[in-house]
C-alpha positions in Angstrom: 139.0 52.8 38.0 139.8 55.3 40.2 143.4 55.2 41.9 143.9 57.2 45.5 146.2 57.6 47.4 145.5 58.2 51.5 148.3 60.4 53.2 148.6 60.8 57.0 149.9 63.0 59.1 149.4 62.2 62.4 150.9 65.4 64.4 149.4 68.3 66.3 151.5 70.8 67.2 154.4 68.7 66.3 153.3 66.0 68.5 153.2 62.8 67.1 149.5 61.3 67.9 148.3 63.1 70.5 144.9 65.4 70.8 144.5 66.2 67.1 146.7 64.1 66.1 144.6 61.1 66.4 142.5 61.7 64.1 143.8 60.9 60.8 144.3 57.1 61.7 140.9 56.7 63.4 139.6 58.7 60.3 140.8 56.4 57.4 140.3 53.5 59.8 137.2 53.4 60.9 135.8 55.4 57.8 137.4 55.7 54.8 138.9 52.3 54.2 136.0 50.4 55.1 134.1 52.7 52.7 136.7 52.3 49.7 136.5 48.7 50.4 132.9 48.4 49.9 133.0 51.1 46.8 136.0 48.6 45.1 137.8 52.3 44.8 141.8 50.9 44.9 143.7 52.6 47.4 146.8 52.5 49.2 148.4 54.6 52.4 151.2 56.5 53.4 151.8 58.1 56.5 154.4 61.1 56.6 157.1 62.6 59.4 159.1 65.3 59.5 162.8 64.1 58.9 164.1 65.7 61.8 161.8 66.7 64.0 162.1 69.6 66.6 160.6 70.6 69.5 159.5 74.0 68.1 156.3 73.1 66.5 156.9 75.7 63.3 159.2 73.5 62.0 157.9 70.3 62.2 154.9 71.7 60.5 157.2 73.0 57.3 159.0 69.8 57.2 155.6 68.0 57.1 154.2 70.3 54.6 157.1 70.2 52.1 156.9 66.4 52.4 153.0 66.2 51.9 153.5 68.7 49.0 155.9 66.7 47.5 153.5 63.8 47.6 150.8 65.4 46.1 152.8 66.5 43.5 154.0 63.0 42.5 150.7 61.5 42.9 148.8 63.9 40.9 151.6 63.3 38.0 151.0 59.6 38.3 147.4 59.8 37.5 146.7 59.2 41.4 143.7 60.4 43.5 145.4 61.7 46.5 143.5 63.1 49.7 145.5 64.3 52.9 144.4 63.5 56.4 145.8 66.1 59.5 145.9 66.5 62.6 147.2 70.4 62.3 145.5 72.6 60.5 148.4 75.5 59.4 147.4 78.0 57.5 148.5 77.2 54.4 146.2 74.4 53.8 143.0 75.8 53.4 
C-alpha cells in the first residue's frame, strides 16, 4: 500500500494564508483528501512554518524551504510518499 505524506505550506510572500497562500489547504481539502479517501491511498498531513518568521519575505521562504527539505528527506528515508503543497513558488523548487 502506498504511504504519503501531504506537506503544507501555507505562505505567499511570507504571509501566512493570504492570496497564494490559500491554496494549499483548499487544495488537499477539497481535492486531494477526498480523492485518497476514495483510492484507500493512507495518508497523513503536516503543515510547516518558518521558526521565526520575519517580515522580509526572503527569509521566511529559506526557513520554509530548509524545513520542507528536511521533511522530504525523512519521508523519503521512511519509505513515505511525500508531495508538497505551496503557496510561493521560489525558484528553487522547480
Amino acid at each position: 500500500m502506498l504511504r504519503t505524506r501531504v506537506i503544507l505550506s501555507p505562505y505567499d510572500s511570507g504571509h501566512c494564508r493570504r492570496r497564494m497562500g490559500c491554496g494549499p489547504e483548499r487544495i488537499f481539502e477539497s481535492g486531494l483528501k477526498p480523492l485518497f479517501s476514495r483510492l484507500a491511498i493512507e495518508f497523513d498531513s503536516e503543515e510547516v512554518a518558518p521558526d521565526h518568521p520575519f517580515p522580509a519575505e526572503i527569509n521566511s521562504a529559506f526557513q520554509l524551504a530548509r524545513k520542507i527539505s528536511e521533511c522530504v528527506r525523512s519521508y523519503r528515508e521512511a519509505g513515505i510518499f511525500p508531495i508538497v503543497l505551496s503557496g510561493n513558488c521560489p525558484p528553487w523548487v522547480q
